[in-house]
C-alpha positions in Angstrom: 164.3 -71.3 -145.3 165.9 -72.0 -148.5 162.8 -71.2 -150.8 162.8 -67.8 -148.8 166.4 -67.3 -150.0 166.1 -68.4 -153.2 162.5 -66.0 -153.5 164.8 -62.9 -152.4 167.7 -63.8 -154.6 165.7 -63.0 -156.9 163.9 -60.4 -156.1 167.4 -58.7 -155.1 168.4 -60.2 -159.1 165.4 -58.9 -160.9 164.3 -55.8 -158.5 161.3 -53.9 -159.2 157.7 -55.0 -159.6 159.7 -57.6 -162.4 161.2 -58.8 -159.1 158.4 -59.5 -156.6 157.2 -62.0 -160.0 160.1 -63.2 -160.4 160.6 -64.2 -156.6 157.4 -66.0 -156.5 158.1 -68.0 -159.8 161.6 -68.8 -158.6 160.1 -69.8 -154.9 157.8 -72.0 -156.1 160.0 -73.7 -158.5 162.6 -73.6 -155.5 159.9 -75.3 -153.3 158.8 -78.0 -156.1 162.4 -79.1 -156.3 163.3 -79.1 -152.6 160.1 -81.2 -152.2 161.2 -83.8 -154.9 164.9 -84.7 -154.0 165.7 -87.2 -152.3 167.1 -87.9 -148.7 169.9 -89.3 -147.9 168.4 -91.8 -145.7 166.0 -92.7 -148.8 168.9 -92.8 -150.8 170.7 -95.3 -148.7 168.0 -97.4 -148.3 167.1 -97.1 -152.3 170.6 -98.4 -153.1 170.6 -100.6 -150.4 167.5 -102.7 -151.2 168.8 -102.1 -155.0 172.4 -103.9 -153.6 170.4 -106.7 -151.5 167.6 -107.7 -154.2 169.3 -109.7 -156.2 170.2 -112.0 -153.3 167.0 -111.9 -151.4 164.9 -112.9 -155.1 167.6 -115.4 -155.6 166.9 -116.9 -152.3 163.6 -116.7 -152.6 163.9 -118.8 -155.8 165.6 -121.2 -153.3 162.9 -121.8 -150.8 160.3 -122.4 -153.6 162.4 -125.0 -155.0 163.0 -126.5 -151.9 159.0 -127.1 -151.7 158.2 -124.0 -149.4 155.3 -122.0 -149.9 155.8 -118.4 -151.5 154.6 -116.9 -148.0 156.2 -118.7 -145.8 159.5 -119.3 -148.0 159.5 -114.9 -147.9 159.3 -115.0 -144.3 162.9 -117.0 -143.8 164.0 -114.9 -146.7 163.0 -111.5 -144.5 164.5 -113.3 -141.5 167.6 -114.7 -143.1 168.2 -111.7 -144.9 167.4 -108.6 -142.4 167.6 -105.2 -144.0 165.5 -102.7 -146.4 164.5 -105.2 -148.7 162.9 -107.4 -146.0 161.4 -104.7 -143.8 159.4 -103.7 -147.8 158.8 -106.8 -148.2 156.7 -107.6 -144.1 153.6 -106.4 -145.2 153.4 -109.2 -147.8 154.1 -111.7 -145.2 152.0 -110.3 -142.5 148.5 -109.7 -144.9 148.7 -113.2 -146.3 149.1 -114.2 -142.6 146.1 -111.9 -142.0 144.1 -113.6 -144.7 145.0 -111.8 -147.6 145.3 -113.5 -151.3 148.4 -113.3 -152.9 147.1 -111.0 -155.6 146.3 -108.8 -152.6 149.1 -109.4 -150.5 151.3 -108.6 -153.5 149.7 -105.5 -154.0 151.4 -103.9 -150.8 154.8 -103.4 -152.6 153.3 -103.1 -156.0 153.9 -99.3 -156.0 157.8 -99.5 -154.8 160.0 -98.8 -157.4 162.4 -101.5 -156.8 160.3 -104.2 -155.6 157.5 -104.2 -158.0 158.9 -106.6 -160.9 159.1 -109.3 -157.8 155.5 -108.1 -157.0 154.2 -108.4 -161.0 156.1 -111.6 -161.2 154.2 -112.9 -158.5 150.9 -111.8 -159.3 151.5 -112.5 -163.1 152.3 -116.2 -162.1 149.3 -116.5 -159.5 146.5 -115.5 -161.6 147.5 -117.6 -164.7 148.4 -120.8 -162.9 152.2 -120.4 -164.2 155.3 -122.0 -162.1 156.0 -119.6 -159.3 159.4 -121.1 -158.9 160.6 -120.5 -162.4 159.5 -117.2 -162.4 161.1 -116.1 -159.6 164.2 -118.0 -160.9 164.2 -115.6 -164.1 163.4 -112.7 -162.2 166.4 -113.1 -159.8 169.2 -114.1 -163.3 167.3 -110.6 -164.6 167.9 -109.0 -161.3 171.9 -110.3 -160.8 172.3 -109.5 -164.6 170.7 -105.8 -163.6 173.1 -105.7 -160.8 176.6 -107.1 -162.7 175.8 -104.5 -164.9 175.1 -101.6 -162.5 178.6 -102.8 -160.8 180.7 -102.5 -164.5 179.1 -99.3 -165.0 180.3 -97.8 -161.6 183.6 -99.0 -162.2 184.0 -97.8 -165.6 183.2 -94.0 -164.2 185.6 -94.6 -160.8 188.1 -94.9 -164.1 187.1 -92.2 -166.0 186.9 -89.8 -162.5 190.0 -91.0 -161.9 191.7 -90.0 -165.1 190.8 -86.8 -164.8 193.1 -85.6 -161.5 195.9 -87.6 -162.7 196.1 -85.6 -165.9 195.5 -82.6 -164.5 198.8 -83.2 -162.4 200.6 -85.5 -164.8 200.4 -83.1 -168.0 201.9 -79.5 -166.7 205.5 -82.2 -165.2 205.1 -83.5 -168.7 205.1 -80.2 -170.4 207.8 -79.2 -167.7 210.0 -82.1 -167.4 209.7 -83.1 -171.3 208.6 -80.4 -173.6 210.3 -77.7 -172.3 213.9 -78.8 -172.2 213.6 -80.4 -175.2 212.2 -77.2 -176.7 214.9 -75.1 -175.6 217.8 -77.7 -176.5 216.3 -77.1 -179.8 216.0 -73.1 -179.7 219.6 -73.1 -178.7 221.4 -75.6 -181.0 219.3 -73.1 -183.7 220.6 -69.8 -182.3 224.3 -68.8 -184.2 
């Protein structure tokens, strides 16, 4: 409905034989964009699993110091820690359960966005024999790091957005309360 709209916008805009080109060019781009954005649902669950990571690698980290293995130690961190994070994370669990390597049970969440550094980590540290544990341990200080830095940002700009209102009401009562009597206590203490 809203690539129709945008198509007749501007045809309406353009008008003419111009116009009927125009609407198709501006549909299609219309169409490519709608297509792209996001959901809010994705959305929430992007910034959710992007909240919760940090905490779910870090305990992670913990169950493979502890002595667990990687696939059993992510199934009490999906179960301990329900949410986004651990429902992407299931099939990782449930095709090593099914027989699966790790390189190939990695390779279901290689492709997410968010979870693939945990997913090269773990690969990376299967096929060359390196500790899994300490390289899940870096991976979750790079993620809370990631994360503390994510949080500092957002504060900074609640700051700045903040600033903005304020001084939008703050200046004209400056300029009335302070400027302008002082301005005209002047004008008259000048004027014979």
């Amino acid at each position: 409905m809203a690539v129709a709209g945008v198509g007749i916008g501007a045809w309406l805009l353009v008008g003419g034989v111009p116009g009927v080109v125009a609407a198709l060019v501006a549909a299609a781009a219309a169409r490519h964009l709608l297509s792209s954005a996001e959901t809010t649902s994705r959305r929430r669950d992007r910034e959710e699993v992007e909240r919760t990571l940090p905490h779910v690698v870090d305990l992670f980290a913990a169950t493979l110091r502890s002595g667990a293995e990687p696939v059993a130690g992510l199934a009490k961190v999906c179960a301990a820690l329900p949410g986004p994070a651990a429902e992407r994370l299931r099939p990782v669990v449930e095709r090593s359960r099914w027989g699966a390597g790790g390189i190939e049970a990695w390779a279901a969440v290689a492709d997410d966005e968010a979870l693939a550094p945990l997913s090269r980590a773990m690969v990376r540290s299967q096929a060359s024999g390196a500790s899994v544990v300490r390289t899940v341990e870096r991976l979750a200080e790079e993620l809370r790091r990631e994360s503390l830095a994510h949080a500092e940002d957002a504060a900074r700009r609640v700051g700045v957005a903040a600033a903005i209102p304020l001084g939008v009401c703050l200046l004209p009562a400056f300029m009335l309360l302070g400027v302008v009597p002082t301005v005209a206590s002047l004008f008259r203490s000048i004027a014979p």
